[in-house]
N, C-alpha and C positions, 0 to 999 in steps of 0.2 A: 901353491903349496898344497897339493891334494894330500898328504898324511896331516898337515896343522889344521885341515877345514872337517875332516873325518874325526879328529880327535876333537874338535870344538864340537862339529854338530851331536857328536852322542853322548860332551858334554852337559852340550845345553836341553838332549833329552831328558837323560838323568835328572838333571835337576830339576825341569819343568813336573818329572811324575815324583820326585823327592820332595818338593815343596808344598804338589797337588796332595799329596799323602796329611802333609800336615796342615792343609785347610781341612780337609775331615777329619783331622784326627784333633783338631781345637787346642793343641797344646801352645802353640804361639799366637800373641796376640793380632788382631786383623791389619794393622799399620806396620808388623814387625814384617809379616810374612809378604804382604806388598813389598816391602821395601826388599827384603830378601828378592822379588822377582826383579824388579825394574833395578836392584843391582850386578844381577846376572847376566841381566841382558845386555846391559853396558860393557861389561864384562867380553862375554863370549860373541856377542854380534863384533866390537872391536877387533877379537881374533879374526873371526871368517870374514870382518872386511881384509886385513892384514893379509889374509890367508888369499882372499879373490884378488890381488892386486891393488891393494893401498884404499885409497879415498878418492879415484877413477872408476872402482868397480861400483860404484854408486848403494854399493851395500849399506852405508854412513846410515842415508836417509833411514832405514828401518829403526833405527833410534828414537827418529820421531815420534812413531808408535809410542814408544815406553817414554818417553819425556811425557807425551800429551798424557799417558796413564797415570804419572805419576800427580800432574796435577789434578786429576779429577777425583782418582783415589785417595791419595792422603793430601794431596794442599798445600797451600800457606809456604814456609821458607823450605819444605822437603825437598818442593817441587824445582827450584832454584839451586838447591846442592845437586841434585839429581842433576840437571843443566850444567851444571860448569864443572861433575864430575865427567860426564860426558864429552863435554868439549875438552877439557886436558887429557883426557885419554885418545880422545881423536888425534890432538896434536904431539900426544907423547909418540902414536904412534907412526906417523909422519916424520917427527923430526928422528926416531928409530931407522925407518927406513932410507931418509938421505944421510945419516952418520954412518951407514953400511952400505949403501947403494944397493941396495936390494933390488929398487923399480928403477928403471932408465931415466923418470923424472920426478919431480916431486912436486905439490901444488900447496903452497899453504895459505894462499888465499882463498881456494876452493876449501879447507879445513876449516880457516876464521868463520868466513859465512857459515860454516854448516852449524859450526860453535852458535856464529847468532842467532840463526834458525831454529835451534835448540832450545835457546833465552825465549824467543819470543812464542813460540809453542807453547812452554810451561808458563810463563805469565798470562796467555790469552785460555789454557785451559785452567788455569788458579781462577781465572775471574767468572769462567766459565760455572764452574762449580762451585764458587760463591753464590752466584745467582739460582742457580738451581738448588741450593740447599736454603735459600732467602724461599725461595717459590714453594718448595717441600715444607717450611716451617709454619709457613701465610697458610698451606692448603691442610698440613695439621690443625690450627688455631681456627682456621673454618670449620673445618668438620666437628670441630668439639663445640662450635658454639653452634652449630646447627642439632647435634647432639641436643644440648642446653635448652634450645627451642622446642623441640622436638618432646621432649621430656618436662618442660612446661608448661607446652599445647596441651600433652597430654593429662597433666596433673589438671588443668584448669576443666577442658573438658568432662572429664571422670566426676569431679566437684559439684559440675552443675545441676540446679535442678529439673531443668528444663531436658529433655531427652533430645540426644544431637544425633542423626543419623546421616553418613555420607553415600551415597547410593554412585555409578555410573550409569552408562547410557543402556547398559547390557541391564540392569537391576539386581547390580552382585553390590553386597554392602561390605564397604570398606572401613570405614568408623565406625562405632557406636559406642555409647558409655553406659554406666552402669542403670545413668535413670531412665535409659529404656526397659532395660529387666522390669526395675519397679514399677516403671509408667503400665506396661504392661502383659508384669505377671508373666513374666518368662524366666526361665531358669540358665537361657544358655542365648548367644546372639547365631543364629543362622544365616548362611553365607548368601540367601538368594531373600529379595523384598517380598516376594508373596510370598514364604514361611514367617511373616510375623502378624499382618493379617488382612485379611483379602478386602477390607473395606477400604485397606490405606492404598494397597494395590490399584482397586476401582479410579482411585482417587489424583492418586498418581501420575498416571497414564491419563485420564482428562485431563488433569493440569497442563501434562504433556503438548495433547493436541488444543488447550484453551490455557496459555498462562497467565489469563485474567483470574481464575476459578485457582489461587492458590492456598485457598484455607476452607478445613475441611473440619468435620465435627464426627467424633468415628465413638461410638458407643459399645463399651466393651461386656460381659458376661455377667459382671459383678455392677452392674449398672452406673458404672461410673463412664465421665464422659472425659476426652480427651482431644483438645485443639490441636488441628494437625496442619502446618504451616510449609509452603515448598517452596525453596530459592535456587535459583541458576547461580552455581559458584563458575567465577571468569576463569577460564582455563583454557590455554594457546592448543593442547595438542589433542586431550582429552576431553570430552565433558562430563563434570562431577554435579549434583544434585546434594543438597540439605535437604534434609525434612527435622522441623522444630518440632518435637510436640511438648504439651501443656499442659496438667492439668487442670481442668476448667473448676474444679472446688480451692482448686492453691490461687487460682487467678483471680477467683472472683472473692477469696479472703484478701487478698494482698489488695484488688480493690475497696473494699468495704475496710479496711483501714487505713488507707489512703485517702476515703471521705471521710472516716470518722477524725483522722489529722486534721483535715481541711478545716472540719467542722470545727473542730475546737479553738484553731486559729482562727474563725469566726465568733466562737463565744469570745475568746479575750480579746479579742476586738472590741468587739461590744458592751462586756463587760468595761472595758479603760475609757471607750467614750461618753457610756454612763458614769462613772466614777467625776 
């Protein structure tokens, strides 16, 4: 029936850019307007199979398409009305054309199956799109909590006193915290290792070629002195370098009350054995 397949296909144009209109234009909701397509299509593919010679013209199968869309798009029990609105409409129209004899023969076994084929399409894309929105929620709740990591590295780091700098193989600095400013006496972190200062550079670079020679004693303008410490971080693809530094007057307070604790846990010792 070439006038029912012409009238269907510029049907199903129309509607395809009437509908495309109202996914840009946002006035229907996103589950309203799918459903709107994968009804259409049910719809007017039905005709132009009718139209190509029944459910021989193999037209059916294109249904498949919009069943499998329908599970993936909206899901759950939609997907199952979509399916068995499909299949009654395949078999209304079948049992149309043997109550008028339209086609020389009629097959409604080849109809049943396509009906099943239908069922099992939308149930293997419903689970289909379960899993995939299971895998999309897992890989949301990963990134928020790498997020989470990521933003408590960086609180803990920023905190310390100790100056943390993360260098590569190239000596482009990738981390640093605040107490390198302090440690020293910079106003801003610069993106290459020898702008912070050439003694650490020297230093560095021997470490390099001797990683026995990892602590280093770098004496700044202000005559203060600063312990400078270099560790190989394990890294599969890249290699990343630490450099610790220390203030050598914060270290050797922290020691000097650490022996004067000691000490005193010695006086009351002493004192409780004399007693």
């Amino acid at each position: 029936d070439k006038q029912l397949y012409a009238l269907g296909s510029i049907a199903y144009l129309l509607s395809t850019v009437i509908l495309g209109i109202f996914i840009f234009w946002k006035k229907l909701s996103y589950s309203s307007i799918a459903q709107l397509f994968i009804f259409t299509d049910i719809i007017i593919l039905t005709l132009l199979m009718h139209a190509s010679g029944g459910i021989s013209s193999g037209v059916g199968i294109l249904l498949a398409v919009s069943i499998a869309a329908s599970g993936l798009l909206i899901g759950g029990r939609c997907a199952l009305l979509f399916a068995a609105i499909a299949s009654i409409t395949i078999l209304s129209a079948e049992t149309y054309a043997a109550q008028h004899n339209i086609f020389p023969q009629t097959n409604y076994t080849y109809a049943g199956m396509l009906g099943a084929s239908y069922f099992a399409i939308a149930l293997l894309s419903v689970v289909l799109a379960r899993r995939s929105e299971q895998m999309l929620q897992l890989a949301k709740q990963q990134h928020r909590t790498i997020i989470q990591l990521e933003e408590l590295n960086q609180y803990i780091i920023d905190n310390l006193q100790s100056g943390i700098i993360i260098v590569d193989e190239n000596q482009q600095i990738h981390v640093a915290n605040q107490s390198v400013l302090r440690l020293l006496n910079l106003s801003f972190i610069p993106k290459e290792l020898y702008s912070l200062h050439e003694r650490m550079l020297q230093a560095f670079e021997g470490w390099i070629a001797l990683p026995e020679n990892n602590i280093v004693m770098l004496e700044l303008s202000d005559q203060a002195e600063i312990q400078c410490r270099f560790v190989a971080l394990p890294s599969e693809q890249q290699a990343f370098f630490m450099i610790i530094l220390e203030d050598v007057a914060l270290y050797n307070q922290r020691l000097q009350q650490s022996k004067l604790a000691s000490l005193g846990r010695l006086t009351a010792s002493i004192a409780h054995e004399i007693r």
